[in-house]
N, C-alpha and C positions, 0 to 999 in steps of 0.2 A: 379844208380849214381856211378863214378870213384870214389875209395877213396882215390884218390889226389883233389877230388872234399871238401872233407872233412875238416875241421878245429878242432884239437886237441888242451888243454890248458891243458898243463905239469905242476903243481904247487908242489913245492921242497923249500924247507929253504937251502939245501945243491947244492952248483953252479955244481957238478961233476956230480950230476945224472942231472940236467938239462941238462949238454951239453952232456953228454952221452944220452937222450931221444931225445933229437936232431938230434946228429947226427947219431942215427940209425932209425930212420922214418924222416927224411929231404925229402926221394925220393919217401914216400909211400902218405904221404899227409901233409896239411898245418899245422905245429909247428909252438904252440907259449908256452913262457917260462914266468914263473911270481915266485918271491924267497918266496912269503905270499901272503894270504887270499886278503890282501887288495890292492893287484898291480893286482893280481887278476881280482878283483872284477872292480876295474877301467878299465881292459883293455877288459875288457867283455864289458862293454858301448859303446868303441869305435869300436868294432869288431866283429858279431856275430861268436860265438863258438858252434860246433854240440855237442864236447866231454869235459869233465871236467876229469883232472885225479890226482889225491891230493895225498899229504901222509897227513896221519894222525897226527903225531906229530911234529908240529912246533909251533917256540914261536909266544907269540901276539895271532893269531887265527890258531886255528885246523883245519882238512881239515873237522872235523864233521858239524862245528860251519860254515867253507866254504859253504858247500853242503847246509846246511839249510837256508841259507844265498840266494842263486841259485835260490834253489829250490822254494823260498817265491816269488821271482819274475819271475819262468821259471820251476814249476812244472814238464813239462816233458822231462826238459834239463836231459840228459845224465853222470851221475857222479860216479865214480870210485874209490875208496879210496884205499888207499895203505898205505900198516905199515909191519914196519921190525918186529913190536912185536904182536905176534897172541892175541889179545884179544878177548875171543867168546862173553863177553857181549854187547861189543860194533858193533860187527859184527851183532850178533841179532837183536838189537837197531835199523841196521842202516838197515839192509836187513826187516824188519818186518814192517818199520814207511814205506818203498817203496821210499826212499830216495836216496841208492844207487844200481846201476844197478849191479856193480859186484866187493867184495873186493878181494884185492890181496895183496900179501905176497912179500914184498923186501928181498931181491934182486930179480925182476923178470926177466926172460930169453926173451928174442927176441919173441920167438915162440911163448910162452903163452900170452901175449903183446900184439903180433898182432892177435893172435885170440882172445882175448875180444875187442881189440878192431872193427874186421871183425862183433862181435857180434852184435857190439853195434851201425853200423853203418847200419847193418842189419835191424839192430829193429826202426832204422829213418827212415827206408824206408818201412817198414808195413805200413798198413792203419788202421788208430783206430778204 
């Protein structure tokens, strides 16, 4: 499968990484933008989503409390977490419960971006 065939959900508190995640994968595959957990979570109903890609700290709900949230009703939905602040407990946590497929560190760059996400679109396409 093309991965323009793909469907990404960029979730940010902060509007400038949203359209900046936008507009540098707009021609690679399907963006969509949600500002919290809970637009989210509603627009996942209306839309199926291949990818989940969160920060971690935002008000209201976290991208942990997101993911777990996901993941209770789509176990092998694809979830990504992103945090400007290295926390390895939480990285543990989240990498050991098998919750999230791969964290990453903001500011991230294009290149490393798009190959987690090459990864992760990879591993939609294994057979279980």
């Amino acid at each position: 499968m093309n991965a323009q065939n793909y469907t990404v959900l960029y979730v940010d508190d902060e509007p400038v990484n949203l359209e900046l995640f936008k507009a540098t994968f707009r021609n690679d595959f399907d963006v969509m933008i949600a500002s919290g957990g809970e637009e989210a979570l509603q627009m996942m109903k209306e839309k199926p989503v291949d990818v989940v890609v969160t920060d971690w700290k935002m008000p209201k709900m976290n991208g942990m409390d997101l993911i777990e949230q996901i993941k209770r009703s789509d176990p092998n939905k694809i979830c990504i977490l992103l945090t400007a602040f290295s926390d390895p407990e939480v990285m543990i946590r989240a990498t050991n419960e098998g919750k999230v497929f791969r964290y990453m560190l903001k500011p991230w760059l294009r290149s490393d971006m798009k190959m987690v996400l090459s990864d992760a679109f990879n591993h939609i396409n294994q057979p279980s």
